[in-house]
N, C-alpha and C positions, 0 to 999 in steps of 0.2 A: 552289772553283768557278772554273772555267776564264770569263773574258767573251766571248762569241758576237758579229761584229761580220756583220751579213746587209744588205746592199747592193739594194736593185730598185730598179730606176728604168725610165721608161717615157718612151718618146720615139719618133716619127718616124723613116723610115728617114732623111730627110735632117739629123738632128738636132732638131729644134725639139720643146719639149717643155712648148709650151701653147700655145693658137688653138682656131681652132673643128675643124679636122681632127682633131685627139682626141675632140674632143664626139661625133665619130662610131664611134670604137671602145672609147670608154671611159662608166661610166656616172660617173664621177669618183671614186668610194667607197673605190676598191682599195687604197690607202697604208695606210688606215686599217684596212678589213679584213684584209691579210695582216699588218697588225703586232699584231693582238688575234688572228689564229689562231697565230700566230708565239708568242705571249704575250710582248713586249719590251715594254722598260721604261723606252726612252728612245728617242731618236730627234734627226737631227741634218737641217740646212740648209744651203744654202750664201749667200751673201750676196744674192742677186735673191730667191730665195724668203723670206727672211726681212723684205726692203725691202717685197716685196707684199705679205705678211700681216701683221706684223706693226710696221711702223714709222710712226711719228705723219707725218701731211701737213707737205709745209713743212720750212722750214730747223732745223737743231740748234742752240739757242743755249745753252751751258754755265752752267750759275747760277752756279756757283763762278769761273769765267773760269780755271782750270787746266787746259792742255793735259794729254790722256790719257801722252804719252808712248810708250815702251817699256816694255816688262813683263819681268819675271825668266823668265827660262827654265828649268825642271825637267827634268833630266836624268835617266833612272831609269838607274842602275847596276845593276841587276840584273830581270831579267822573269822 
Protein backbone atom coordinates (compact mmCIF):
# COMPACT_ATOMS: atom_id res chain seq x y z
CA UNK A 1 0.00 0.00 0.00
CA UNK A 2 1.27 2.88 -1.53
CA UNK A 3 0.95 6.30 1.58
CA UNK A 4 -1.46 9.05 0.16
CA UNK A 5 -0.02 12.44 1.40
CA UNK A 6 -3.49 15.05 0.70
CA UNK A 7 -2.74 18.66 1.68
CA UNK A 8 -6.09 21.43 2.17
CA UNK A 9 -5.43 24.16 3.74
CA UNK A 10 -7.72 27.23 3.85
CA UNK A 11 -6.67 30.81 3.94
CA UNK A 12 -7.51 34.32 3.01
CA UNK A 13 -6.76 35.73 -0.32
CA UNK A 14 -4.23 37.92 1.35
CA UNK A 15 -2.72 34.95 3.40
CA UNK A 16 -3.86 35.04 6.96
CA UNK A 17 -5.44 31.98 7.98
CA UNK A 18 -7.24 32.66 11.34
CA UNK A 19 -9.33 36.04 12.54
CA UNK A 20 -12.73 36.72 12.54
CA UNK A 21 -12.81 37.19 8.50
CA UNK A 22 -12.96 33.21 8.35
CA UNK A 23 -15.66 33.04 10.84
CA UNK A 24 -17.45 34.55 7.95
CA UNK A 25 -16.85 31.77 5.23
CA UNK A 26 -16.20 29.05 7.24
CA UNK A 27 -18.29 27.22 9.88
CA UNK A 28 -14.82 25.95 11.46
CA UNK A 29 -15.63 22.03 11.00
CA UNK A 30 -14.04 21.39 7.55
CA UNK A 31 -10.24 19.93 8.59
CA UNK A 32 -11.96 17.57 10.48
CA UNK A 33 -14.73 16.81 8.12
CA UNK A 34 -12.89 16.22 4.84
CA UNK A 35 -10.32 14.06 6.86
CA UNK A 36 -13.08 11.54 8.18
CA UNK A 37 -14.67 11.66 4.50
CA UNK A 38 -11.00 11.27 3.15
CA UNK A 39 -10.85 8.33 5.92
CA UNK A 40 -6.95 9.35 6.93
CA UNK A 41 -5.37 8.43 9.58
CA UNK A 42 -3.04 10.87 10.76
CA UNK A 43 -2.58 14.24 10.19
CA UNK A 44 0.23 16.89 10.73
CA UNK A 45 0.92 20.83 12.00
CA UNK A 46 3.09 23.12 11.67
CA UNK A 47 4.65 24.93 14.70
CA UNK A 48 1.98 28.08 15.52
CA UNK A 49 -0.89 25.53 15.26
CA UNK A 50 0.53 23.15 17.33
CA UNK A 51 1.86 26.33 20.19
CA UNK A 52 -2.11 27.20 19.98
CA UNK A 53 -3.71 24.08 20.60
CA UNK A 54 -1.74 22.28 22.09
CA UNK A 55 1.10 23.58 24.33
CA UNK A 56 0.97 24.20 28.16
CA UNK A 57 0.86 28.25 29.28
CA UNK A 58 4.27 29.58 30.24
CA UNK A 59 7.86 28.91 30.00
CA UNK A 60 9.45 25.26 29.33
CA UNK A 61 11.44 24.16 32.21
CA UNK A 62 13.28 20.80 31.54
CA UNK A 63 13.23 18.24 34.71
CA UNK A 64 16.07 16.54 33.62
CA UNK A 65 18.19 20.08 32.92
CA UNK A 66 19.49 18.04 29.47
CA UNK A 67 19.45 19.97 26.49
CA UNK A 68 17.37 18.21 23.51
CA UNK A 69 20.27 18.60 21.09
CA UNK A 70 20.40 17.30 17.57
CA UNK A 71 18.72 14.24 16.51
CA UNK A 72 20.10 11.36 14.13
CA UNK A 73 19.08 11.81 10.74
CA UNK A 74 17.36 8.65 8.62
CA UNK A 75 18.26 8.54 5.27
CA UNK A 76 16.00 5.89 3.33
CA UNK A 77 18.11 4.40 0.67
CA UNK A 78 15.67 3.09 -1.18
CA UNK A 79 11.45 4.38 -1.57
Amino acid sequence: MRLRIICHMFATVDGRIDGNCLRLVSKGTEYEETGTELGRDAWICGRETMQQHFAENGRFESKTGVAGGEQPVYLARRA
